[in-house]
Steps between C-alpha positions, in 0.01 A plus 500: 500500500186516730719426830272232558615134576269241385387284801495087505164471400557717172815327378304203542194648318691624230714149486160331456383698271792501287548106497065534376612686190824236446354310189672534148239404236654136361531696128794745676697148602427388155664796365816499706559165383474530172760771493856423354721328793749760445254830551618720752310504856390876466359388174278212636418766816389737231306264302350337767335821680409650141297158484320528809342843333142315406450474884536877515200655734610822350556381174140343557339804579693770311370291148141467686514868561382447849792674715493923436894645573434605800483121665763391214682388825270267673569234227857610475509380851380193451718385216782617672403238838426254291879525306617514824367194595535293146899624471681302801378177342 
């Protein structure tokens, strides 16, 4: 999109980054494993990132009433690294 190709030292950056925002809170785990043996895997997927939802920023802030629309993406962002970097596991 931008033409640009990220250099070693991004990737890297971005890797590490990504592997800091890893952790699934022990209750999502809990979840999955209760679920029927027989549940299909888009199912679980579903109910496992609809879980994560208390950890939110922009959940957080949007029922604080501290983010105005404008910067509705800043937080947006963030959720959206950190499910990038709590979905591989």
């Amino acid at each position: 999109l931008t033409n640009e190709i990220p250099t070693e030292a991004e990737v890297k950056a971005l890797n590490e980054e990504l592997h800091k925002r890893s952790t699934i809170p022990e209750h999502v785990y809990k979840l999955i494993d209760g679920l029927p043996k027989d549940t299909h895997p888009m199912t679980q997927l579903s109910i496992g990132l609809l879980a994560l939802q208390p950890g939110s920023e922009f959940g957080q802030a949007y029922r604080a009433g501290t983010v105005n629309k404008a910067d509705y993406w800043k937080p947006t962002l963030e959720d959206s690294l950190t499910l990038l970097g709590q979905i591989p596991l």
